[in-house]
C-alpha positions, 0 to 999 in steps of 0.5 A: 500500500503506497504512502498516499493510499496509507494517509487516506485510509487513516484520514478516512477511519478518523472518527471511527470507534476502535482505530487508535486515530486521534480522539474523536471530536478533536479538531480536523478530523471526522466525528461518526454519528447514528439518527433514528427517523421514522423507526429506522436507524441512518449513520453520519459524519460531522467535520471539525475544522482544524481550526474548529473551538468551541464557544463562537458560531460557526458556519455549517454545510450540509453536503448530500452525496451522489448514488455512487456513495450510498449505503451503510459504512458511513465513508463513502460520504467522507469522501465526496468532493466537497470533503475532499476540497475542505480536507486539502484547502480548510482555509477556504472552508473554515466551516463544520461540515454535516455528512449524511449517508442515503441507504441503498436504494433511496434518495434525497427524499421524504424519510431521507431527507428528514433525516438528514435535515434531523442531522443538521438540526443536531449539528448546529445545537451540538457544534455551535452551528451560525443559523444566518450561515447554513448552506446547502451542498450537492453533487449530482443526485444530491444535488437534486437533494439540495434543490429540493431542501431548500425549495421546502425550507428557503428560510432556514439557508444562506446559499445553495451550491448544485452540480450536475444534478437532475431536476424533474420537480419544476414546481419549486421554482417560485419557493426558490426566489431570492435564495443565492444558488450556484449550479454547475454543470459540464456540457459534455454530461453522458450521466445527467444532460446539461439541459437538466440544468439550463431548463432549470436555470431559466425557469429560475430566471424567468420567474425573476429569481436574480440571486441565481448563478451558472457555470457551464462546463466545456468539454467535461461530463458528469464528474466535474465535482473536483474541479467545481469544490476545489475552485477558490471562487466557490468556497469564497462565495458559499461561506460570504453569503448570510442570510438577512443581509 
């Protein structure tokens, strides 16, 4: 096992009873978590910040995964994009972030997605969570997640970032107006077409929702999630929006 396989195997069970890793809840490390909805029992990881301390508010993220990463393990979600980006650049992420995992078979809707509202909910009492500076994060059919979440409590989100997601629900458009949402998409997409996005995006508009940004991809598919959480001008969007500015 090479050197850089061995120290995201320890990065990845960080967190995670029984490993010997550092303790859990310490800062820069990840923090394994269960949540009974609805009779049934669902695992998430929270992600302290190295710079994480108790005692202030902190900006939190709420990061739904793709299909890709469903199951029970709870470590697949830890390694999606955004937790990658804010493992490699924590000062461009300077938030808690909240990791749910969708059980096989499901998706970012109803049971699911109570619980991972539940898991924010808890992250944000437990963690000294900011409520002015909550925000949503998805890739693909979590990015749908998001888009959805946000259309059923637009109140309780500061911004929204969705990357090649798939949006076939049109009627959230109207709960959507005046909440800052970045959407993504590459235009060479074989797995969710771009048109996906575009339609979206000028319903959006169309209704007059002007706090509404895209950013078309050339040339790439479906996997673009690095490129979109590793890029700077994101992270320095997400966590400078607040609600009730």
């Amino acid at each position: 096992m090479g050197t850089v396989t061995m120290a995201l195997v320890a990065w990845l069970l960080t967190g995670t009873p029984g490993t010997g890793g550092p303790p859990a809840e310490s800062p820069g490390t990840f923090v394994a978590k269960t949540l009974t909805v609805g009779g049934e029992t669902y695992v998430y990881s929270v992600y302290l910040p190295p710079g994480y301390r108790g005692g202030q508010a902190w900006p939190v993220i709420l990061a739904l995964h793709g299909a890709g990463s469903r199951g029970t393990d709870g470590q697949r979600p830890r390694t999606q994009s955004l937790a990658e980006a804010a493992r490699l650049h924590p000062e461009r992420y300077p938030a808690v972030l909240v990791l749910p995992q969708c059980p096989p078979d499901k998706e970012w809707s109803g049971t699911v997605a109570d619980f991972a509202l539940e898991a924010l909910e808890r992250t944000v009492n437990e963690y000294g969570g900011d409520r002015k500076r909550v925000y949503l994060a998805g890739q693909s059919m979590g990015a749908r997640g998001v888009v959805q979440l946000a259309a059923r409590y637009p109140e309780r989100f500061a911004a929204v970032v969705a990357v090649a997601g798939r949006y076939p629900d049109r009627s959230m458009v109207g709960k959507l107006k005046g909440l800052p949402l970045w959407m993504w998409h590459g235009d060479a997409d074989a797995v969710v077409p771009v048109a996906e996005s575009r339609a979206l995006v000028e319903q959006l508009k169309s209704a007059g929702h002007h706090s509404v940004r895209y950013t078309e991809l050339s040339g790439l598919g479906h996997d673009i999630f690095d490129t979109v959480y590793l890029d700077q001008a994101v992270s320095t969007w997400l966590l400078s929006q607040k609600r009730g500015k």
